[in-house]
ROGU-604662 format. One record per residue (C-alpha): x, z, y; residue in three letters. Coordinates in steps of 0.2 Angstrom, whole numbers, padded with zeros to 4 digits, always signed. Example, Ala and Ser with C-alpha at 12.3 -4.5 7.8 and 13.67 -1.06 7.14 Angstrom:
% residues 2
+0062+0039-0022Ala;+0068+0036-0005Ser;
END
This chain:
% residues 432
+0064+0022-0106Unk;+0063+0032-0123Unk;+0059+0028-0139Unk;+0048+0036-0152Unk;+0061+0039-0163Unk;+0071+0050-0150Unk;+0053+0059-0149Unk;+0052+0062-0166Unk;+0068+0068-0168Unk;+0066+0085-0157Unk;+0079+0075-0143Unk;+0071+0076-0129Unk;+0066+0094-0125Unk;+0065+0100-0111Unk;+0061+0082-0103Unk;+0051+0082-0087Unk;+0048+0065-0088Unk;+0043+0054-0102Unk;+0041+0035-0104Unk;+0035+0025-0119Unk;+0032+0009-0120Unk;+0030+0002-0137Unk;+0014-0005-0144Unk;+0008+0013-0147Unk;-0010+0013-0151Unk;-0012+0032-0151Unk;-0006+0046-0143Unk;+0009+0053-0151Unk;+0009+0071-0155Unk;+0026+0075-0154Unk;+0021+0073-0137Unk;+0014+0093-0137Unk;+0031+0097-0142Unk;+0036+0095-0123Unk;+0023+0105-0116Unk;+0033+0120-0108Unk;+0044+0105-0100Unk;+0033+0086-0097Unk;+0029+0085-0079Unk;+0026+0065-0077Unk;+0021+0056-0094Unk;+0022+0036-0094Unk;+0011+0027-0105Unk;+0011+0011-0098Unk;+0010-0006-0106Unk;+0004-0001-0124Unk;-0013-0003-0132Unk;-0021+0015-0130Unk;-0038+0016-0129Unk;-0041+0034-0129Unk;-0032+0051-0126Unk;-0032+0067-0137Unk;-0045+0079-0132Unk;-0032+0092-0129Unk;-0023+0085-0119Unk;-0022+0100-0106Unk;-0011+0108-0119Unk;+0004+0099-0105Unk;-0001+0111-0095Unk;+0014+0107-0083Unk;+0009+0089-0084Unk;+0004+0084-0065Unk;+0006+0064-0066Unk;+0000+0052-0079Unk;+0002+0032-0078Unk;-0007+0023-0092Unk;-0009+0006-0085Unk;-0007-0010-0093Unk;-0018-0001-0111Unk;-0034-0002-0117Unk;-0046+0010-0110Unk;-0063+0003-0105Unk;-0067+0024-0099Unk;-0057+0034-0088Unk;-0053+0048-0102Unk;-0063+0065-0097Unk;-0048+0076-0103Unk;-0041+0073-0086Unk;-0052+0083-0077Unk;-0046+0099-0088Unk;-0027+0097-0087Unk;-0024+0110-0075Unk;-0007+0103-0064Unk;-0013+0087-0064Unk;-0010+0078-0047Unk;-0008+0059-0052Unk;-0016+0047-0061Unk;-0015+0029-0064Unk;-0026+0016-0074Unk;-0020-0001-0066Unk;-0023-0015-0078Unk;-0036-0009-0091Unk;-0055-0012-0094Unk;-0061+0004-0086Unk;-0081+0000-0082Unk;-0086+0020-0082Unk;-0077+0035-0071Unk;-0087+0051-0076Unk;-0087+0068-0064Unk;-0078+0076-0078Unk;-0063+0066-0079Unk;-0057+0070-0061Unk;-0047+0085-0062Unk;-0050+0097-0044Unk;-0031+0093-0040Unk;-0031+0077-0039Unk;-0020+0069-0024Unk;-0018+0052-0029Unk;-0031+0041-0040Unk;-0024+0022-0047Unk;-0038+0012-0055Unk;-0033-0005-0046Unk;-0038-0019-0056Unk;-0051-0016-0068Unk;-0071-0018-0071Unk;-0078-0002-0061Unk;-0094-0004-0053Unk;-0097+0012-0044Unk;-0087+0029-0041Unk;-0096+0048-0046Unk;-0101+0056-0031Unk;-0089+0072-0039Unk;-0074+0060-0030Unk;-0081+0070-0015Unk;-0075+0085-0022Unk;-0056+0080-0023Unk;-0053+0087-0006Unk;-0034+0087-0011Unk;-0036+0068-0011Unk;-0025+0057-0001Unk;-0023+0039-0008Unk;-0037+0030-0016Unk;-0032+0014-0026Unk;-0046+0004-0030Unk;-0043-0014-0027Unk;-0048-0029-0039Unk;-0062-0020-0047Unk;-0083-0025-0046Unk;-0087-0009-0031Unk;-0100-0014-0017Unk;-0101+0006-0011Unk;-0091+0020-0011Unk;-0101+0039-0013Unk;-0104+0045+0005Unk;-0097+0060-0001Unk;-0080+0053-0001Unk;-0081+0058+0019Unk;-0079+0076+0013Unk;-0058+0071+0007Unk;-0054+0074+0024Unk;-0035+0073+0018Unk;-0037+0056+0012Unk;-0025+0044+0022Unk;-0024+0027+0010Unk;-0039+0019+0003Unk;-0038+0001-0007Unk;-0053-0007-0010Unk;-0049-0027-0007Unk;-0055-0039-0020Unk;-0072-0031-0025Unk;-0092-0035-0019Unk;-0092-0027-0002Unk;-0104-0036+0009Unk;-0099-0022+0022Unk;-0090-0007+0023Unk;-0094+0009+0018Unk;-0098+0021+0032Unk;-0089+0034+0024Unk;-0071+0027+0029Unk;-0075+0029+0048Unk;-0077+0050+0046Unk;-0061+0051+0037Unk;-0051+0062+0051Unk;-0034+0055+0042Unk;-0035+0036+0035Unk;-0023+0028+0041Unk;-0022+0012+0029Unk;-0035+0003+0024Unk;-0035-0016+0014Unk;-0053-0022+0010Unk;-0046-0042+0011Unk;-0053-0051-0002Unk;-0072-0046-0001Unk;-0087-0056+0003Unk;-0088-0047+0019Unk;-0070-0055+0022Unk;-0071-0071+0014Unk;-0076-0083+0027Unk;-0063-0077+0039Unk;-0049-0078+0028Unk;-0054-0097+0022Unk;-0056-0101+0042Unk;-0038-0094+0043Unk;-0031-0106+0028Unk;-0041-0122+0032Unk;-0035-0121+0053Unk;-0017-0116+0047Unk;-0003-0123+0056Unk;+0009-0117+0043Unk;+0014-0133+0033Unk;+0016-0133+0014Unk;+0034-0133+0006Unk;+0035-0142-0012Unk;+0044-0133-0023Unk;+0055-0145-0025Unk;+0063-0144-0010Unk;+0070-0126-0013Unk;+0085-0121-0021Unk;+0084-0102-0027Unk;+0097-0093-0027Unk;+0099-0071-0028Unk;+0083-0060-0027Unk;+0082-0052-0008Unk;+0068-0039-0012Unk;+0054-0035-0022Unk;+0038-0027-0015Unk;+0020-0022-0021Unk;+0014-0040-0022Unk;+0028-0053-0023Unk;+0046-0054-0026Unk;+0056-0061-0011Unk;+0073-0075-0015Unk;+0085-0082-0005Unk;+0084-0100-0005Unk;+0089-0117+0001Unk;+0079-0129+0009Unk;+0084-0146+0008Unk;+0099-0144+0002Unk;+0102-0136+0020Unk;+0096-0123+0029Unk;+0093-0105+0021Unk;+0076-0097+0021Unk;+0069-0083+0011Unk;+0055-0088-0003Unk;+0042-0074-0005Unk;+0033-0080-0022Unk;+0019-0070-0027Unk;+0016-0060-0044Unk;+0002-0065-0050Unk;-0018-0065-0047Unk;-0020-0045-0042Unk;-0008-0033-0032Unk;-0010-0013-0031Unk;-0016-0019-0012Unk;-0029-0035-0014Unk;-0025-0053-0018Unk;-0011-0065-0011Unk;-0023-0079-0004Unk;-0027-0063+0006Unk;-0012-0061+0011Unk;-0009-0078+0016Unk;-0024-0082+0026Unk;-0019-0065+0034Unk;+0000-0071+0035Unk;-0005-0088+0044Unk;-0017-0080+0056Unk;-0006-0068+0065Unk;+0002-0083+0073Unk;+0020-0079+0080Unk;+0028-0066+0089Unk;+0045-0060+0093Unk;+0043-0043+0082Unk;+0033-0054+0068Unk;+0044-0061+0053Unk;+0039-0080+0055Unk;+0033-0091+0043Unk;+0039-0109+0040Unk;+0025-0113+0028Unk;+0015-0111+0013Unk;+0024-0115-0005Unk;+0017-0131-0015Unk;+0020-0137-0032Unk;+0024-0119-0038Unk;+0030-0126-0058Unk;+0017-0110-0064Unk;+0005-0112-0049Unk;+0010-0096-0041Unk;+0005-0095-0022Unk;+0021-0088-0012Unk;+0027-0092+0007Unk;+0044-0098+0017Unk;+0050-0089+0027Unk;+0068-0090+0038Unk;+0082-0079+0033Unk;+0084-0063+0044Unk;+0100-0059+0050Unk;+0109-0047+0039Unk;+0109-0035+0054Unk;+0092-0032+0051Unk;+0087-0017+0038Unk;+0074-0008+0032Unk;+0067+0007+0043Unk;+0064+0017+0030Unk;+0059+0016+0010Unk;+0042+0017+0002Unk;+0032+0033-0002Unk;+0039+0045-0017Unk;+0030+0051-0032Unk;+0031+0066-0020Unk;+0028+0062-0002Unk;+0012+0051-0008Unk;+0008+0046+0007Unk;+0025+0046+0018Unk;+0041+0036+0018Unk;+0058+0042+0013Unk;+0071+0042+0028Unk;+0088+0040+0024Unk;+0096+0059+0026Unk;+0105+0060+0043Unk;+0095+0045+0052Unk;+0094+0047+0070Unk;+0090+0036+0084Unk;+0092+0038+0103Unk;+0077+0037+0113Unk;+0081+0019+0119Unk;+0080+0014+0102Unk;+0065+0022+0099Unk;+0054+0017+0111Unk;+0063-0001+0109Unk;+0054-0001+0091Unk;+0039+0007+0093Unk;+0037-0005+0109Unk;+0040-0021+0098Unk;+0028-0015+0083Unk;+0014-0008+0098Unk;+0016-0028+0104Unk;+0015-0034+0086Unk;+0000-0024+0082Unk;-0010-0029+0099Unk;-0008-0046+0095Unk;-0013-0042+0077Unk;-0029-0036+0084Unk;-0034-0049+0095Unk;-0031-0061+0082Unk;-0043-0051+0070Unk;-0030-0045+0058Unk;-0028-0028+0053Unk;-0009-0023+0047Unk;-0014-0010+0034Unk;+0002-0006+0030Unk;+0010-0002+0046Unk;+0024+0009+0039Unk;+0040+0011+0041Unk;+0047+0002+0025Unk;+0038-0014+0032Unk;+0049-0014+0048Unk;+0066-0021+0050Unk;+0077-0015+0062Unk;+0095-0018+0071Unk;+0104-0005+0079Unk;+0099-0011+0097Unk;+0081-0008+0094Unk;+0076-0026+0090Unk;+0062-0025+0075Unk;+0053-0035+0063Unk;+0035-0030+0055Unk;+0033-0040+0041Unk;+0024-0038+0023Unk;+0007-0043+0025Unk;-0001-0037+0006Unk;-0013-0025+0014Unk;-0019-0035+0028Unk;-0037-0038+0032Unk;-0048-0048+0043Unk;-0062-0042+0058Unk;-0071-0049+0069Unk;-0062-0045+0086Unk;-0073-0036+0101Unk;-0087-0030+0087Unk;-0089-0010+0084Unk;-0083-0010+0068Unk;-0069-0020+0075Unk;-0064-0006+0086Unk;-0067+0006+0072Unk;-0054-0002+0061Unk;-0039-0002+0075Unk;-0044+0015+0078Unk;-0038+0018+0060Unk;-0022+0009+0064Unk;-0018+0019+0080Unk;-0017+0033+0067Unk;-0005+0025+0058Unk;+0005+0020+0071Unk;+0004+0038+0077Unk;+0013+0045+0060Unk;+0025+0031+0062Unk;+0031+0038+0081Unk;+0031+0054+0075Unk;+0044+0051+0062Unk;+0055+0042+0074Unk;+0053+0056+0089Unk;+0058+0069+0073Unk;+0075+0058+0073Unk;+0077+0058+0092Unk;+0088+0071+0097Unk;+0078+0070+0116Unk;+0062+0060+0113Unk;+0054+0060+0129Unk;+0036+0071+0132Unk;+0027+0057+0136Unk;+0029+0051+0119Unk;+0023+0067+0111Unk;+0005+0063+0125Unk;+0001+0046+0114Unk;+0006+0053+0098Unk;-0009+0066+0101Unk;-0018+0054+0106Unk;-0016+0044+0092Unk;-0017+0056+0078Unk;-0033+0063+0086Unk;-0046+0067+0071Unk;-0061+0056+0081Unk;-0057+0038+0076Unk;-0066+0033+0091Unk;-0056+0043+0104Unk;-0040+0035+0099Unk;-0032+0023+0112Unk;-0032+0007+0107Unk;-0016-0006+0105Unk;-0018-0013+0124Unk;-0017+0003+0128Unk;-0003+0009+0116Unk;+0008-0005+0121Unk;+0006-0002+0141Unk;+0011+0017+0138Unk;+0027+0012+0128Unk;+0030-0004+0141Unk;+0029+0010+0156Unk;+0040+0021+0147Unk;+0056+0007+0145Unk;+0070+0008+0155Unk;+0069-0004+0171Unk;
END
């Protein structure tokens, strides 16, 4: 964090990357002062309502974050800056996103949780376009010429006015994570989920909280005791709107999966919350279990960060793309979609055992319907990035892997194998 006293001051030149947060309710000049230097500029959590109409004076500038201001329009002096890559509104009072105000660079759009009722049809023109935040706003389409971003892979539109989905998302050659929970054309699913829930509630009362485990896009995770007794792990959720759709979403999602050996269980839904925040119980994984990998960078977008040096033998690989396959099938016949199957959502030992969890993007479909089919085809593709991470950390991963990873990162949604048949290649492949 830096301060606009430092600013003004002439001591931070040369600064790629500048974040002010304080009450600032216009746009300092000083700002232009960085220009031959400012990459990423970080606006966040002020009370701007509006951006200088020179702004592509930072002609470096390729990210922007603004969320948490004032801004009722997406500012049109976007579109001009001529680096910029990045931008994200979360959390303002945006109603009206212009053709002009989307620059022809743009790889990654955040306007999560604001009042936008329809997108331009000049989105379709961002062919550089990979991830697309839009949940929590008042959409019912999309432009049909989003099907023209063919390198678009992440699309959030959960808690908006879809009665159905847009058409658009099944021609996309590349998505690979969707989240639309929270829509009317989810809604009666998700309460069918809740109200036949076997997951009992916890009362707050019962838990004793002790160290934060983990922190992820939609809640922060404790360790906790229950009763004085047994450890669990306490996911409490942030607030009313997360970048990926609503926690009730991600409950009724949570609760329908039902239990299987490379799930993280659930013990039950949290009660009595002193500030009425939704959150769930889970057991306390054993600390042999670790992350896979961590969360896309500001730089990959769309891809998770490895730890350098990461290898796994075969045997492990197949042994945690086997679980997750497994996972994932029963998903699907349950009428859940992941939609966040990636790497930093799995834990894993060193034997291959694995644990998916994280359910903030998780949706719900009718099972055996066409669209139904559609939307796991979307999965396969996810899966397919995921196995190609791990063969690229095996020193010998096996051909036959390389066969269902073409298969599943075909362009043709409908021509991808589906998770019976996923599951049943990696089975066939395990050792005896």
């Amino acid at each position: 964090m830096h301060t606009l006293e430092q600013l003004r001051a002439g001591q931070l030149a040369g600064l790629r990357r500048l974040t002010l947060a304080c009450g600032l309710t216009e746009f300092p000049r000083e700002i232009f002062d960085l220009a031959d230097s400012l990459e990423i500029l970080d606006l966040s959590g002020n009370a701007l309502s509006s951006l200088p109409d020179d702004l592509s004076r930072l002609y470096k500038l390729r990210i922007i974050f603004c969320s948490n201001n004032l801004f009722t329009t997406l500012p049109a002096v976007l579109g001009s800056c001529p680096a910029l890559e990045m931008i994200g509104f979360k959390a303002n009072r945006i109603s009206l996103v212009s053709a002009a105000a989307l620059p022809s660079r743009l790889r990654w759009l955040t306007l999560t949780d604001n009042v936008i009722e329809s997108m331009p049809d000049a989105l379709g023109q961002c062919v550089q376009l990979q991830k697309l935040m839009l949940a929590g706003n008042c959409l019912d389409s999309l432009p049909a010429s989003l099907a023209n971003c063919h390198r678009l892979e992440l699309v959030r539109i959960a808690a908006n006015r879809y009665t159905t989905l847009p058409d658009c998302l099944f021609s996309l050659p590349r998505l690979s994570w969707l989240a639309y929970a929270g829509n009317p054309c989810t809604q009666a699913r998700e309460l069918a989920a809740l109200a036949g829930t076997a997951a009992a509630g916890v009362a707050w009362q019962r838990l004793e909280l002790a160290q934060q485990l983990g922190e992820g896009a939609s809640g922060v995770i404790y360790r906790a005791r229950l009763d004085g007794a047994d450890e669990v792990a306490v996911k409490v959720f942030k607030g009313a709107m997360t970048s990926d759709g609503l926690p009730r979403s991600e409950m009724a999602a949570c609760v329908g999966a039902g239990a299987h050996p490379s799930l993280i269980p659930i013990l039950g839904t949290l009660d009595a919350h002193p500030q009425g925040a939704l959150g769930l119980v889970m057991p306390l994984i054993d600390a042999a279990f670790r992350n896979l990998a961590g969360p896309p960078s500001l730089e990959s977008c769309t891809r998770d960060v490895y730890a350098d040096g990461l290898r796994f033998s075969t045997q492990q690989a197949l042994a945690i793309t086997h679980g997750i396959a497994s996972a994932v099938c029963q998903l699907h016949a349950r009428g859940v979609m992941h939609g966040d199957l990636y790497a930093h959502n799995i834990l894993h030992a060193d034997g291959g055992a694995c644990l998916l969890g994280d359910f903030g993007a998780a949706s719900m479909f009718a099972p055996g319907s066409p669209q139904g089919d559609l939307l796991q085809g979307i999965e396969a593709r996810a899966f397919g990035v995921l196995l190609g991470e791990l063969m690229a950390r095996c020193a010998t991963p096996l051909p036959a892997l390389q066969t269902l990873l073409d298969a599943c990162l075909q362009e043709e949604v409908r021509r991808r194998p589906s998770f019976d048949m996923i599951e049943r290649a990696l089975r066939d492949m395990l050792p005896a």
